[in-house]
C-alpha positions in Angstrom: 2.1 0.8 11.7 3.5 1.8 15.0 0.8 4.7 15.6 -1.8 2.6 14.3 -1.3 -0.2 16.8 -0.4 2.1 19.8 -4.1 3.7 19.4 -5.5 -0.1 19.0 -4.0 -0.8 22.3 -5.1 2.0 24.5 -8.3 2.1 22.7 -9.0 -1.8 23.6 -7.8 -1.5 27.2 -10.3 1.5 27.8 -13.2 -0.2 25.8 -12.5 -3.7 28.1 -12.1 -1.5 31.1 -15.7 -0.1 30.8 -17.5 -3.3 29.1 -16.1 -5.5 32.5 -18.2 -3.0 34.6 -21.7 -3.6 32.7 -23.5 -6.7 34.5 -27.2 -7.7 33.9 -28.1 -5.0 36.5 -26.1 -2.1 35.2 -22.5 -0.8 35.9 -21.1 -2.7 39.1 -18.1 -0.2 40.1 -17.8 -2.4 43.1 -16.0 -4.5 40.4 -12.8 -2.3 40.0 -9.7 -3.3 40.9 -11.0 -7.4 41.7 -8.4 -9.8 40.5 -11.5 -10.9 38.6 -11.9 -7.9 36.9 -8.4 -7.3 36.0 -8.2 -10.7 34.5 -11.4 -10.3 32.5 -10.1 -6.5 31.0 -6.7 -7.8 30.3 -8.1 -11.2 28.5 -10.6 -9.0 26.7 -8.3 -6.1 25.6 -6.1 -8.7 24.4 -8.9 -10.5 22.3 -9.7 -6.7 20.8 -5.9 -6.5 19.7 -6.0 -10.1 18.4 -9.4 -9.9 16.4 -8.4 -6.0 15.1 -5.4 -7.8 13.4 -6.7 -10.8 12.2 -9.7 -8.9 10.6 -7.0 -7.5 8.3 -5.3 -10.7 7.9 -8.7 -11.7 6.6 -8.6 -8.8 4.2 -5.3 -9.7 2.8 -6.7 -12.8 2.5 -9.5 -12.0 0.3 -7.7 -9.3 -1.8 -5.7 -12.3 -3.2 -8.5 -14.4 -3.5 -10.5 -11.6 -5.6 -7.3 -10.5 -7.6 -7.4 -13.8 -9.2 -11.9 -13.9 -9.4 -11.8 -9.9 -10.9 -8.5 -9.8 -12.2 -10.3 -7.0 -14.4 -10.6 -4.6 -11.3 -8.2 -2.6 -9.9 -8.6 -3.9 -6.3 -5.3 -2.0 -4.8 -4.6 1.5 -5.8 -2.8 4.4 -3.4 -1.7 2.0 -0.9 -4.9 0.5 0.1 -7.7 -2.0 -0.8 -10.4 -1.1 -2.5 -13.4 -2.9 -2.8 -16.3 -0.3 -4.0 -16.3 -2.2 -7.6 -17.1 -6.2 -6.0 -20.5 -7.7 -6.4 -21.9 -6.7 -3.2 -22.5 -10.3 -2.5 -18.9 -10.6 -2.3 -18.5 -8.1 0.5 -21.0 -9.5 2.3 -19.6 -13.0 2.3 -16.6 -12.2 3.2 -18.0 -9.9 5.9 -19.5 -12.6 7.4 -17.3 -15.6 6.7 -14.4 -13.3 9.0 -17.0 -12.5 11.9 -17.7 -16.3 11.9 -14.5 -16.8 12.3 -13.5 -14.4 14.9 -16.8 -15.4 17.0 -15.9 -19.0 16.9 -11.8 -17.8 18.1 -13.3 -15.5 20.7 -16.1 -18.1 22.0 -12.8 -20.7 22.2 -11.2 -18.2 24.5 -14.2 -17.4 26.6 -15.0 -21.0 27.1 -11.5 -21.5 28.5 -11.8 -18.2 31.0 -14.8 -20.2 32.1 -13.1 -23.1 32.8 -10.6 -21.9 34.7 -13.3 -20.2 37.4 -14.0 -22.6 40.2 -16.3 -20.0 41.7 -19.1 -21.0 39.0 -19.8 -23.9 37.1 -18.5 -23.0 34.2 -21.7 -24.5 31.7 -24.2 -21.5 33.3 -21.2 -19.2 33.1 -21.2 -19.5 29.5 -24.5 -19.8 28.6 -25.2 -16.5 30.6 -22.3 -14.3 28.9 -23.9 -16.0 25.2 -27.5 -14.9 26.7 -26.1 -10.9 27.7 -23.0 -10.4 25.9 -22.5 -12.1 22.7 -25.4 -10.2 20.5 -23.5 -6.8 21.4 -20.6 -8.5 20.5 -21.8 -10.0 17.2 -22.9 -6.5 16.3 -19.8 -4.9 17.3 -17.7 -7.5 15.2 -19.7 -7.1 12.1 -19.7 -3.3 12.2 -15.7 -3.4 13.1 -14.8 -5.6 9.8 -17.3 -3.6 7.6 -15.3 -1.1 8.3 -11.8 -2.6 8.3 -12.9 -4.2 4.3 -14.5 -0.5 3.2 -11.4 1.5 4.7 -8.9 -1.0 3.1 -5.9 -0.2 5.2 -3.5 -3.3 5.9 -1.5 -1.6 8.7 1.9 -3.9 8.3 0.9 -5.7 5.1 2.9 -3.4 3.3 2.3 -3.1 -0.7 5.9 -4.5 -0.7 5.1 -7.1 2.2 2.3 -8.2 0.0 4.6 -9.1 -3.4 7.4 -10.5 -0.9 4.7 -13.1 0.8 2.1 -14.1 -1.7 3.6 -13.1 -5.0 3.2 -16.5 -6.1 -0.8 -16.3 -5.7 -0.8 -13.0 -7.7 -2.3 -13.6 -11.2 -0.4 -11.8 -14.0 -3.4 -9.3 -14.8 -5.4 -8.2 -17.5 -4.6 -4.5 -18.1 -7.1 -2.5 -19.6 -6.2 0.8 -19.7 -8.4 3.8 -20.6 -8.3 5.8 -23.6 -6.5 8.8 -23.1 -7.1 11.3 -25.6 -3.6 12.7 -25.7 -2.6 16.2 -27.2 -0.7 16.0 -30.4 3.2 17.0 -30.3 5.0 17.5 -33.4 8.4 15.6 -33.9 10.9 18.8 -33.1 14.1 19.1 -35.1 16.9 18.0 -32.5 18.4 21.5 -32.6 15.9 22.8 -30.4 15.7 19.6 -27.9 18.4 21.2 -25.7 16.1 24.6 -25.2 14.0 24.9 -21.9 10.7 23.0 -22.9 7.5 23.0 -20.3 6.9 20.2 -18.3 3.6 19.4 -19.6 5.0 18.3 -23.2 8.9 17.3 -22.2 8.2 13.7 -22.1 6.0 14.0 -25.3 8.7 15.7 -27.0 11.3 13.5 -26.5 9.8 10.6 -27.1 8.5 11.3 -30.4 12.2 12.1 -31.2 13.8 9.1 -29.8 11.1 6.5 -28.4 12.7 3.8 -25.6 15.3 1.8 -26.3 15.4 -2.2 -26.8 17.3 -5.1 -25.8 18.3 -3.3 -22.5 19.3 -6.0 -20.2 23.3 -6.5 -21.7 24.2 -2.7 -22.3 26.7 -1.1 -20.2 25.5 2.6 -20.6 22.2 3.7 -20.4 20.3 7.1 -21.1 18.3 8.6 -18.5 15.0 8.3 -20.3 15.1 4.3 -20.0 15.9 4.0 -16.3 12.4 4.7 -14.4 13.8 3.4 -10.9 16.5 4.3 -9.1 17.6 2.5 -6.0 19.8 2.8 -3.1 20.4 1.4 -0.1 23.0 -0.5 2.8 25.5 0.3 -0.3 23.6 -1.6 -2.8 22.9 1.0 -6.0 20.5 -0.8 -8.5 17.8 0.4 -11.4 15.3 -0.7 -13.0 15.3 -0.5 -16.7 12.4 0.5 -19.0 11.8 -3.3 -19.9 11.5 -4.4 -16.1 14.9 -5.4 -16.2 17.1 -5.3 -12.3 20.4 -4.3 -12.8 23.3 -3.2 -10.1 24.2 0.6 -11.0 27.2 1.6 -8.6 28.1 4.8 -11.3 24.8 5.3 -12.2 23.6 8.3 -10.0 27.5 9.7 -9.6 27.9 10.4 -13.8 24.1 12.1 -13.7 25.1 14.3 -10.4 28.4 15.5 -12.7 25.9 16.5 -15.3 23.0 17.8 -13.5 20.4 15.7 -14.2 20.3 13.7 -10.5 17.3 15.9 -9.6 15.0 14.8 -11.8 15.1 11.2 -9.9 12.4 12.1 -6.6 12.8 10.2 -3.9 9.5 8.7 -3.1 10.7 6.4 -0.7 13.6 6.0 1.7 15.5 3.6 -0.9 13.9 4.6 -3.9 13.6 7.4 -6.7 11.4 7.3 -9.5 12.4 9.2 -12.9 9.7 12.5 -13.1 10.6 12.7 -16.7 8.1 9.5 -17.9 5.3 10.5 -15.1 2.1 12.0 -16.1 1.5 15.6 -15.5 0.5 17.9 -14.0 0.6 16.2 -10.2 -1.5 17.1 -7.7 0.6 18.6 -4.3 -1.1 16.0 -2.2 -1.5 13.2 -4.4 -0.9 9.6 -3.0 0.4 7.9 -6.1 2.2 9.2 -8.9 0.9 7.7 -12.2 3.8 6.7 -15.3 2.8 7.9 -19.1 1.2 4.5 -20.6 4.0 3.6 -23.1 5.9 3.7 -20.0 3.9 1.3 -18.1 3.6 -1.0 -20.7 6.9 -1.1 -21.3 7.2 -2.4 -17.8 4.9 -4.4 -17.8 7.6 -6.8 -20.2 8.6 -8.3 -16.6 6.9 -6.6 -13.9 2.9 -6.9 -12.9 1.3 -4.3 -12.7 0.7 -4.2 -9.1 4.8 -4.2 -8.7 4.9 -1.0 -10.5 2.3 0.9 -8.7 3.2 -0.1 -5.6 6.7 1.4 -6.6 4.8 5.1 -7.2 3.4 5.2 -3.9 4.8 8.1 -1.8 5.2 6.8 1.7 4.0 9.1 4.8 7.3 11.1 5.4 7.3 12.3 1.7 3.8 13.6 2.3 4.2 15.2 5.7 7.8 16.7 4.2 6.4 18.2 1.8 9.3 17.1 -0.8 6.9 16.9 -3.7 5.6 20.3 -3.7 8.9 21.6 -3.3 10.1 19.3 -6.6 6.9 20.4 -8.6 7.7 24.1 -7.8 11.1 23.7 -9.2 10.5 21.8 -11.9 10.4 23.5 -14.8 13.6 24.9 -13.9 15.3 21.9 -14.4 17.3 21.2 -17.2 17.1 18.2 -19.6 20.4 18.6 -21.7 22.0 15.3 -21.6 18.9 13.1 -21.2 19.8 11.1 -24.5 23.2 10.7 -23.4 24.5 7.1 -22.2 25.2 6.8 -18.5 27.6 4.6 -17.1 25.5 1.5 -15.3 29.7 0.7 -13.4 
């Protein structure tokens, strides 16, 4: 967010500082440095700021809306928006319903600069900048939240932001998941389950042994295999179970560092690690989003929505830029699994 809004800043100033200079005759230089001017750059910078953001509010805004209308599209996926599968008549509502909006905002505000002007009477003041500015304007707005609704980005509407405020507007949705055609693994004798197996048919493997477990949410001691999440932070340790179920894990991570199997839990966030024995491989280096197996998912899906989860398996920024998942996925299959049937401790 901070980067983002740094560049929105200097970008408006710069932008206000050259539109303030362009009269009906051309660029007035003589302008520079008038108190008029400065109040008219600042006033307008601050209006670019203001609109910038509230164009994404109206995003927001319409995601929820069309989660509920579409709840058959996947309208948020790797962090961001997306809006490619809507009715095109959608988009361009909602195009125009925010630049209405806005206009009517920014016309408020100009109105009231007007006003303030005793130099001019403020009626053929505004008339004139509607006559000369507002057509650039109206273009420039339209163009701006075209592009804020096709890139998708909510800056600080975090995925998690966006449960915590309107979770209660979210529709439990429809999932209809693709077919996957996937590759048939025979049931191994348990003998051989503590042997070195490739990471492309672990998780097949042992879950045709021993599928997840049930009734989760009152055992004390838990294998490996049904704890997807792992969470940590300001001294709270909690997990998430296989059936969506919260619980407080203070031993949890402590019993699987004595046996070896802590690494297999990546941290894809500053507070959170996600279990890379249930994801689907192989994973791309610089993938956004990690993706769960689908009996995983649906197992989840007991008490969690589905955009909960995939919000969960987005890697943030640092993760990216660190690198930490190439280094993981270069390691992996050297990781050992012994012990992944075993019950862990929750306290």
């Amino acid at each position: 967010m901070r980067k983002p809004f740094l560049k929105l800043c200097l970008g408006s100033l710069c932008f206000s500082m050259l539109f303030n200079l362009i009269s009906n005759n051309g660029i007035k230089l003589e302008r520079f440095g008038t108190y008029t001017y400065r109040l008219f750059t600042l006033t307008f910078a601050l209006g670019i700021i203001v609109a910038a953001l509230q164009a994404r509010l109206f995003l927001k805004l319409s995601w929820i809306k069309w989660q509920k209308k579409y709840p058959e599209l996947e309208l948020f996926k790797e962090g961001r928006v997306h809006i490619r599968e809507l009715p095109t008549w959608e988009k361009v509502l909602a195009v125009l319903s925010a630049t209405a909006i806005l206009l009517l905002v920014y016309l408020c505000f100009i109105y009231f600069i007007a006003s303030v002007r005793h130099d001019y009477d403020k009626d053929i003041l505004f008339k004139s900048y509607l006559k000369h500015y507002m057509p650039f304007i109206t273009i420039s707005c339209i163009g701006y939240i075209s592009y804020v609704f096709k890139k998708g980005d909510l800056w600080w509407f975090t995925p998690q932001n966006a449960i915590a405020v309107f979770s209660k507007q979210l529709p439990e949705k429809v999932v209809t998941l693709e077919k996957i055609v996937e590759k048939e693994v025979p049931v191994v004798h348990p003998s051989i389950l503590d042997e070195k197996i490739v990471i492309g048919s672990l998780y097949d493997i042992l879950y045709n042994h021993a599928g997840f477990e049930t009734n989760l949410a009152k055992k004390k001691s838990i294998r490996i295999f049904d704890v997807p999440f792992y969470f940590s932070s300001n001294g709270q340790k909690e997990v998430i179970l296989m059936d969506g179920t919260r619980r407080q894990a203070d031993r949890f991570m402590e019993e699987l560092e004595a046996i070896g199997l802590d690494k297999w839990y990546f941290r894809i966030s500053s507070r959170c690690r996600v279990n890379m024995m249930l994801i689907r491989y192989p994973v791309l280096p610089n993938v956004a989003q990690l993706e769960f197996r689908k009996e995983v998912f649906d197992s989840l899906r007991a008490k969690m929505t589905e955009l909960e989860i995939q919000n969960l398996l987005v890697l943030t920024e640092w993760t990216r830029k660190s690198k930490k998942l190439i280094k993981f996925l270069d390691n992996v299959n050297n990781l050992e699994h012994k012990g992944w049937d075993d019950l862990i401790l929750l306290n």
